[in-house]
C-alpha positions as CSV (number, residue, x, y, z in Angstrom):
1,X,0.0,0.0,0.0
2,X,3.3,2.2,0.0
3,X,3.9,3.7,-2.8
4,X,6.9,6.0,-4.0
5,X,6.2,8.8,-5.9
6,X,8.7,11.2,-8.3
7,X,7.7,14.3,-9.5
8,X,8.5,16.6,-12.1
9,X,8.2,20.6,-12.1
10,X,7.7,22.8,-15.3
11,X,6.5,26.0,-16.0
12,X,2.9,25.8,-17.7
13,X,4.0,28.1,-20.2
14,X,7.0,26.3,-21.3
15,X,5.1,22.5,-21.0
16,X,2.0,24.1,-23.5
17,X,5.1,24.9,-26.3
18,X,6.6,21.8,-26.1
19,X,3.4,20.0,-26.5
20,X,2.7,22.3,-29.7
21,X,6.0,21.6,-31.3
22,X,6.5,18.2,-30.3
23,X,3.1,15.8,-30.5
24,X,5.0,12.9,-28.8
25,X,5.5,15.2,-25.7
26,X,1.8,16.0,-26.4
27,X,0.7,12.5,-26.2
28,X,2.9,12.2,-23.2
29,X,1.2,14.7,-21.3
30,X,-2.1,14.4,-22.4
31,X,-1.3,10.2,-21.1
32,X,-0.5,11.3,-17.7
33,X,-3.4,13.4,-17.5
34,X,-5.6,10.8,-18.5
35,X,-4.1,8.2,-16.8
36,X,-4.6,10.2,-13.1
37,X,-8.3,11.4,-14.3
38,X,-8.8,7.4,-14.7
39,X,-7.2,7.1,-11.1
40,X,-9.4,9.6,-9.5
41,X,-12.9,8.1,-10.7
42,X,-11.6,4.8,-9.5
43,X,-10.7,6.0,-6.0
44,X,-13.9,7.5,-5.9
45,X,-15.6,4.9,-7.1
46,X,-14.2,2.6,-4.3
47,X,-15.3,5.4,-1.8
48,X,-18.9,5.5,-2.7
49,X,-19.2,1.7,-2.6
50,X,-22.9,0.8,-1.1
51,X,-21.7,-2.3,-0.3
52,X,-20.3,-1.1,3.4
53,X,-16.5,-2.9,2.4
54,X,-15.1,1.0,2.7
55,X,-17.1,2.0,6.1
56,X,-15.8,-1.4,7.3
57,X,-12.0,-0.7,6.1
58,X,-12.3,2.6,7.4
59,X,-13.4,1.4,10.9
60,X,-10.6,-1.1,11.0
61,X,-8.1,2.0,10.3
62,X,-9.9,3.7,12.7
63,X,-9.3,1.3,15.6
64,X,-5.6,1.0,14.0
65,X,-4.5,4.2,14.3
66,X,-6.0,5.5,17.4
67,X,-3.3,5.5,19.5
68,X,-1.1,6.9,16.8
69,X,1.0,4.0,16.6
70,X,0.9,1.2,14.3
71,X,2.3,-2.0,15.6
72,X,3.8,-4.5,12.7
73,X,1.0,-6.4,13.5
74,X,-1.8,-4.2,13.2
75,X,-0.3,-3.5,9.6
76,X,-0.1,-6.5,8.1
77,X,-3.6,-7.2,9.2
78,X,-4.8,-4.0,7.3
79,X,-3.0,-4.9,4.4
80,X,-4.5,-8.7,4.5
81,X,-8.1,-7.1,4.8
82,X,-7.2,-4.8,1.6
83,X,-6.4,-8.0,-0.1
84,X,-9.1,-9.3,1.0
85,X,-11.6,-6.8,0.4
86,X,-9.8,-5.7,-2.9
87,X,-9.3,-2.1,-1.4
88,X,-7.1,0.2,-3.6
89,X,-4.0,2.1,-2.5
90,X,-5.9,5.2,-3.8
91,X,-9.0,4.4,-1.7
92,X,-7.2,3.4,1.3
93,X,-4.4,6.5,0.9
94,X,-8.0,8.6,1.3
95,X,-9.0,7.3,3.9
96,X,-5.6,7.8,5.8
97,X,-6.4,11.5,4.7
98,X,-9.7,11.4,6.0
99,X,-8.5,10.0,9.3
100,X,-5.5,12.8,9.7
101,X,-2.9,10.7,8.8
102,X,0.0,11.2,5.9
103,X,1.0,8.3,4.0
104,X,4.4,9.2,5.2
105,X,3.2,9.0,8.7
106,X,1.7,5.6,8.0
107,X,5.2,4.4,6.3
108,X,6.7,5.2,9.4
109,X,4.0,3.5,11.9
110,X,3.8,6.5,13.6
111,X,1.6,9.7,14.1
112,X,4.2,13.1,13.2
113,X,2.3,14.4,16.8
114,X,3.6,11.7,18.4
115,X,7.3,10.9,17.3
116,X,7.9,15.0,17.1
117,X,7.0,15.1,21.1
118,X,9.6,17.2,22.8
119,X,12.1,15.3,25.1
120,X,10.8,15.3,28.6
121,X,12.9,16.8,31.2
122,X,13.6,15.2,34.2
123,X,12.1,16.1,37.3
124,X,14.5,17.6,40.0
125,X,13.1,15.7,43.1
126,X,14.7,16.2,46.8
């Protein structure tokens, strides 16, 4: 359910003239976009499921993730019920979203709140 990602950057301007002058780069582009706009209705697709195999997958995240910790464990039991249940990395990345967590944060097993907590300082007793 991890997924890398690379990006590229280019000025609009500069992307639209190289699509004019060069249809390959065109067909490229216009690939990409399609290919994401494809990705998108799927997702959503999986979100608005009446079958209650999202509400359920969110629940078990739900319960998961609570403590802001994600035990070994607990993660390979998500990633079984997504099997399972044929849940896509897009639908279950939105529901991470919808829950307040990152995918990053979910890589890492742990809530940013939680691993970013400041040191605690020992108490000075006498």
């Amino acid at each position: 359910l991890a997924r890398r990602s690379i990006y590229v950057e280019w000025p609009a301007a500069e992307l639209l003239q190289a699509m004019d002058s060069n249809k390959a780069v065109e067909a490229a582009v216009l690939n990409i976009l399609y290919r994401e706009l494809a990705r998108k209705v799927r997702s959503q697709r999986d979100i608005d499921r009446g079958d209650g195999v999202i509400s359920e997958y969110r629940m078990v995240l739900s319960v998961v993730l609570a403590d802001g910790i994600i035990h070994p464990a607990e993660k390979m039991l998500v990633r079984e019920y997504a099997l399972k249940k044929s849940i896509s990395a897009e639908a279950h990345e939105a529901i991470l979203k919808e829950l307040d967590w990152t995918i990053d944060e979910w890589d890492q097993g742990v809530k940013r709140q939680v691993w970013q907590l400041p040191a605690s300082k020992p108490s000075h007793r006498r």
